[in-house]
C-alpha positions as CSV (number, residue, x, y, z in Angstrom):
1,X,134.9,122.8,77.0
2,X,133.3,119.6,75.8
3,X,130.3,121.7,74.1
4,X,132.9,124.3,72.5
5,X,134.6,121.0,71.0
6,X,131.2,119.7,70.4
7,X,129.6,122.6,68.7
8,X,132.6,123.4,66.0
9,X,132.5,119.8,65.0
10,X,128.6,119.7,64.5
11,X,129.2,119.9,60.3
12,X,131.6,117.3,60.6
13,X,129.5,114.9,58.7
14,X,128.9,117.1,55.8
15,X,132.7,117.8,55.4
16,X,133.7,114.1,55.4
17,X,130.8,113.7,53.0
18,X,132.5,116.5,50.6
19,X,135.9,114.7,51.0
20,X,134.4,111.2,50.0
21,X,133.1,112.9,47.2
22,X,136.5,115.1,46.1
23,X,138.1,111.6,46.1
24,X,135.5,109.7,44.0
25,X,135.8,112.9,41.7
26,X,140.0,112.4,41.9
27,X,139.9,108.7,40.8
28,X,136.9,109.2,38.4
29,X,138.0,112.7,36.6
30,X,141.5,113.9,38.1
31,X,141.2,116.8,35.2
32,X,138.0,118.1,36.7
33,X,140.0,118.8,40.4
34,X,140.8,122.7,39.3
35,X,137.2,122.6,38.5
36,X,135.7,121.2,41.9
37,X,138.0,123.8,43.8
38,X,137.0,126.6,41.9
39,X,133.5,126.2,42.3
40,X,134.1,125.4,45.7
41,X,135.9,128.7,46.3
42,X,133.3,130.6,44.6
43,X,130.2,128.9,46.9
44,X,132.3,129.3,50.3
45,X,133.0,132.7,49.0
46,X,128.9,133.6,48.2
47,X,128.3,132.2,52.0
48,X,130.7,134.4,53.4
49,X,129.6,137.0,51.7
50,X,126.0,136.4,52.2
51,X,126.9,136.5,55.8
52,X,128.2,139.7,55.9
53,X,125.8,141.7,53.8
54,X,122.9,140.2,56.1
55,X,124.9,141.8,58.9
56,X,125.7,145.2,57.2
57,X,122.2,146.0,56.3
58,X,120.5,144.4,59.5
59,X,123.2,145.6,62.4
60,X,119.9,146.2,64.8
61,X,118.4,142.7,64.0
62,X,120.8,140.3,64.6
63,X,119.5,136.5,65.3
64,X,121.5,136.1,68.2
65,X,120.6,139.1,70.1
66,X,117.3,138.9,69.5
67,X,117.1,134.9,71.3
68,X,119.4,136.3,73.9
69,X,116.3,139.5,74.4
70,X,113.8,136.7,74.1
71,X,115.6,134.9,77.0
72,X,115.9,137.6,79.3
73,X,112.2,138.6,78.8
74,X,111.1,134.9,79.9
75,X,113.4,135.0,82.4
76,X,111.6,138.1,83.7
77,X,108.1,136.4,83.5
78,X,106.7,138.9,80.3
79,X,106.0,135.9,78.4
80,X,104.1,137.9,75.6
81,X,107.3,139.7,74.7
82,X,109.4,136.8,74.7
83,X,107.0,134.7,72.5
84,X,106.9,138.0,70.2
85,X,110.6,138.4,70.6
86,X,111.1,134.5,69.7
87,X,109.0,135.1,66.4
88,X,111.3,138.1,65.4
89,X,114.3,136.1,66.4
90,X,113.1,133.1,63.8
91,X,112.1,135.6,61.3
92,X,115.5,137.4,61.2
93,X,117.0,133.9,61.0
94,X,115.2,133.0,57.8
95,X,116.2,136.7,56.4
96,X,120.2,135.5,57.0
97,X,119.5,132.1,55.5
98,X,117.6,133.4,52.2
99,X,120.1,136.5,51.9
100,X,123.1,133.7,52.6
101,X,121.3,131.7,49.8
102,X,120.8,134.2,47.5
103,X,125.0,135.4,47.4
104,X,125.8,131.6,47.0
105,X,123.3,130.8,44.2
106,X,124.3,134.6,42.6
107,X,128.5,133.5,42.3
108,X,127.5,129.6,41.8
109,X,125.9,130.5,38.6
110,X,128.6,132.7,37.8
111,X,126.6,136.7,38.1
């Protein structure tokens, strides 16, 4: 229970961070507020999206699955394939991330 609670609130410092900074940019510019939001909306939105293509076009290489394959090889002593499996897992987590980063950089500059 504790590391359910635990693992959702593992951002939380980056989303008080962003609220510090919406308020500085309240009392500083309360015109630019619209602004902030919008391009807030449109980065969430290149995430999300970012997300999803990554899992449309890789269904067969998903991050997760591949640590959990890793896992059960170790667990079954074939420590080649696990190492090997590990390596694919790590690859196919940077492939997410730069497709993730690509979608938010694509709507942040407005394409």
């Amino acid at each position: 229970m504790f590391r359910v609670i635990a693992d959702r609130l593992r951002a939380l410092p980056w989303l008080v961070l962003a609220l510090i900074a919406t308020a500085v940019v309240f009392v500083l510019a309360p015109h630019q507020i619209g602004l902030l939001i919008w391009s807030l909306s449109k980065l969430c939105f290149g995430a999300y999206l970012g997300y999803w293509i990554d899992r449309t076009i890789y269904p067969y290489a998903r991050p997760h699955d591949l640590f959990h394959m890793a896992n059960r090889l170790a667990s079954q002593d074939l420590r080649n394939g696990a190492r090997h499996m590990r390596q694919q897992a790590s690859l196919a987590t940077l492939r997410r991330a730069a497709v993730m980063a690509a979608a938010i950089v694509a709507l942040g500059l407005g394409v």
